[in-house]
N, C-alpha and C positions, 0 to 999 in steps of 0.2 A: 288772233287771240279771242277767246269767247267767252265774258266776263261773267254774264249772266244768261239766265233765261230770259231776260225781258224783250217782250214780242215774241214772243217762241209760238206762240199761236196766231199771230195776229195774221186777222183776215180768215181765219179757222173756228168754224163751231166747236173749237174742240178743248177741254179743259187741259189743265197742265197736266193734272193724271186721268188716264181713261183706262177701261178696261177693254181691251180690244174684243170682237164680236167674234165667235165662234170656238172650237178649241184651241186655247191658249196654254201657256205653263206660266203658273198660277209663281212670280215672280219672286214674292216675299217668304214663301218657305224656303226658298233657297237662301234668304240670306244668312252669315255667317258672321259678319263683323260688320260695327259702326266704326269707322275710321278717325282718327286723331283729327281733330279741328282745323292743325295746322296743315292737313291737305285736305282744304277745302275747292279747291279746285284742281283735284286728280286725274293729270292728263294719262298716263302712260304707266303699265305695268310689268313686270318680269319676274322669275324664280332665276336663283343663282344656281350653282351646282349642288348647292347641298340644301337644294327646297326651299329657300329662305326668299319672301317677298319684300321687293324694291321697290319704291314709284316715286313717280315725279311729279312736280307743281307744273300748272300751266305758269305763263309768261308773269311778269313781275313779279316773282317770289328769286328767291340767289340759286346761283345755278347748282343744285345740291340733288343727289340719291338720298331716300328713306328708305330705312329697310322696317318692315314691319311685321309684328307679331301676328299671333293667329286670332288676337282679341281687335288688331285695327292700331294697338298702340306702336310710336315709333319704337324701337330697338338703339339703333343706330343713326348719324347723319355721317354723308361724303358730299365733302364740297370739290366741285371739279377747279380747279383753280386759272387755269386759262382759257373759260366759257364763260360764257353770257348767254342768260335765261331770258334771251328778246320772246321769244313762243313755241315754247318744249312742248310738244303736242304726243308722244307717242314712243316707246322703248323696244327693241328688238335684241338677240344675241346672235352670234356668228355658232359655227362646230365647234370651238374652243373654248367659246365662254364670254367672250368679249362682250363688253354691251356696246351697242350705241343708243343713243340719244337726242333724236330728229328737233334740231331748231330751226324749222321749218313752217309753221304759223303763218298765211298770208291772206287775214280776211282780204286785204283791198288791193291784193295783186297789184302792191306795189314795190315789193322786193324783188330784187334783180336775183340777187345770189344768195343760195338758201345756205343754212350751213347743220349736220352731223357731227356730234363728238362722238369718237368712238376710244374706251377706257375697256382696261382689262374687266375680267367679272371680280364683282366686287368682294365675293367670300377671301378674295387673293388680297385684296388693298387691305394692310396691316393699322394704320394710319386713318386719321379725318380727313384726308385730301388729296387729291390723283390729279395726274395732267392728262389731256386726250389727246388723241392723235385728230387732226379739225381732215373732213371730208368736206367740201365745196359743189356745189353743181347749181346749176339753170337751166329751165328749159327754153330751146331753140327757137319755139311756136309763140313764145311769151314776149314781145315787141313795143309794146307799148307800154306806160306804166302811171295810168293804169288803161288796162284795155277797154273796148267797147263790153256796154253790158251783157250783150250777148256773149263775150268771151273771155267773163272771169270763170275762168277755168284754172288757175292757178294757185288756189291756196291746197296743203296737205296737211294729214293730220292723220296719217298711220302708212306702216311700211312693215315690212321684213325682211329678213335674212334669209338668200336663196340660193345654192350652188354659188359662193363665192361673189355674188353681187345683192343689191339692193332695190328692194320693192314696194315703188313707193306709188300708193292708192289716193285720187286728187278726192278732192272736199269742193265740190261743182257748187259754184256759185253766181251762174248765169239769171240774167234777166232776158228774157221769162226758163224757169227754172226746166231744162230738162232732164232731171236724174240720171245723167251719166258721172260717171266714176271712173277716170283712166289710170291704165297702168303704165308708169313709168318705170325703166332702170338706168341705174348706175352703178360702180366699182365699188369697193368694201373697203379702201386704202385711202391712205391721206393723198386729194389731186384735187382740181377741179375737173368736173364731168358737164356737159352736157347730157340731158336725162334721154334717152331713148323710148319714145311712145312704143308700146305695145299690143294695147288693145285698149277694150272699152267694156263699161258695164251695166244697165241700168237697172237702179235699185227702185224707185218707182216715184212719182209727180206728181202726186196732190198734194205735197205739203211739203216745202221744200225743209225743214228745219225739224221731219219725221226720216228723212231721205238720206240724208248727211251722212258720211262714211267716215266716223271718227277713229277707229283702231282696226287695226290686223293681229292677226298671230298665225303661226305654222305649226303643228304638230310636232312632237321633238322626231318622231320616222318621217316628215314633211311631205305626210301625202293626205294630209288635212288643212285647207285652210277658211280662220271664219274674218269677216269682217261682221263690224260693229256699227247700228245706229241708237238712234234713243229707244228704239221700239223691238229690233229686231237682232240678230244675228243671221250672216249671209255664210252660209257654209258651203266649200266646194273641195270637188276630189277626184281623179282620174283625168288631169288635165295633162295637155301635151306641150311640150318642152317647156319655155316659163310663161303661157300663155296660160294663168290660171282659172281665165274665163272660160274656157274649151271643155271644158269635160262635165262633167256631174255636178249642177246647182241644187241648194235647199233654199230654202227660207224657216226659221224658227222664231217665232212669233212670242216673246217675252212675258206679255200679259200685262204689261202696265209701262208707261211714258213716265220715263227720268232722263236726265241727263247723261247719259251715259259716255265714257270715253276712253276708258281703256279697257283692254281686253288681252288673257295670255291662258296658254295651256300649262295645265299642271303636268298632265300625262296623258296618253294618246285620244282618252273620250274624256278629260274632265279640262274641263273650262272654267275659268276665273276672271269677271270682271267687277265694275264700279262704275259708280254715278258721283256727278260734281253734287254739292249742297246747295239748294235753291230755296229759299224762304224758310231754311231749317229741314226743309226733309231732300236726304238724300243722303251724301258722303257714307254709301254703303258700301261692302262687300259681299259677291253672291258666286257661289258654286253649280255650276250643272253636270250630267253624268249627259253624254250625245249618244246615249243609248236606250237611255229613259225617257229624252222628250220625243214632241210629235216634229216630222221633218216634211216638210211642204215641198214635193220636189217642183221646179221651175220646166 
């Protein structure tokens, strides 16, 4: 759970907002909406089937979906009734519509067994309140608790929906930090799973708290996918079976440092994320067209 920005620099010449060097996409024209107060720390986004956005509180808020306007204001609440919002970190949907909802949060890799609510899509839920179907897993590798510093490697904080199972992108929190990002899977059904390691990825290592892989999303044809840092967007495409490190990398360069943490596709080139609220500036929403910015291939 990541309550604030504070130390978000520390040990770094670098202020809370920078404007990164070189050509960037100049961040705050795209913004679109200042977001309701009461998601002030907005982990995780989605569209329902009929376009309409949902998000989620990080950890200690009630285990509850917003559904929000096109101005940021709530609409709607759904309170999930047999969850617990220990550290909701990030929101996905299945072909059907399904959502789930990763309570998955482990700064100090000290939770053994992570747990996913997965609830129908929400345009369906008539009502202020759903039950989920609870998904379970742990990874294999994860033995100690908490492990040595060089192998906290276990906290998440984004995933997706992929051919029938679950992909879920680690939030590397090693001492001394080496910007790797692994890919775990798991099942789409209520079980307990152990996660299956996939591959690996590195986003980069000067800063570990610019590095950080807070949200996924997949394209709704799933042959886009971008992950999310405070600073960037990691886009990749043409990969081979669910190894989506393998094919075609970008890098897209934001243009200014926020907290950023969730991220979701509207339609096949337009992307939709948000930053948490740090000292009053943030709890925004911002649109981009991935045809219009610059792609820094890797």
């Amino acid at each position: 759970m990541k309550k604030t920005l504070a130390g978000f620099f520390t040990g770094c010449a670098i202020a809370v907002f920078i404007i990164i060097a070189g050509a960037t996409y100049q961040l705050y024209k795209n913004k679109y909406a200042t977001i309701d107060e009461q998601l002030k720390e907005i982990s995780g986004i989605e569209f329902d089937k009929d376009l309409k956005l949902w998000a989620i509180n990080d950890g200690g808020d009630q285990a509850k979906l917003y559904q929000l306007n096109k101005t940021g204001g709530i609409d709607k609440e759904i309170r999930v009734s047999n969850a617990k919002n220990i550290d909701w970190e990030d929101m996905t949907q299945d072909d059907f519509g399904h959502f789930f909802l990763g309570d998955f949060g482990n700064n100090d890799n000290l939770r053994k067994w992570l747990t996913i609510y997965k609830i129908e899509n929400p345009i369906d839920i008539k009502g202020e309140t759903t039950q989920a179907e609870i998904i379970k897993f742990r990874y294999p590798e994860h033995t100690s608790f908490p492990p040595k510093a060089d192998e906290m490697e276990f906290d998440v904080e984004a995933f997706i929906f992929y051919k029938r199972h679950l992909y879920l992108f680690t939030k590397n929190r090693t001492e001394p930090f080496n910007g790797i990002t692994t890919l775990y899977k798991i099942g789409d059904h209520a079980a307990n799973y152990d996660a299956k390691k996939i591959s690996k990825f590195e986003t980069c290592t000067f800063a570990e708290k610019l590095c950080w892989v807070t949200s996924a999303a997949l394209s709704p044809n799933r042959k886009r996918l971008a992950l999310l840092d405070s600073q960037r967007i990691w886009l990749f495409e043409n990969w081979h079976g669910d190894d989506f490190f393998s094919g075609d990398k970008y890098r897209i360069d934001l243009g200014l440092v926020t907290q950023k943490e969730a991220i979701t596709f509207l339609d096949e080139n337009t992307l939709v994320f948000t930053d948490e609220e740090f000292h009053g500036i943030g709890r925004n929403a911002y649109m981009i067209n991935l045809e219009e910015v610059e792609k820094h291939k890797l």
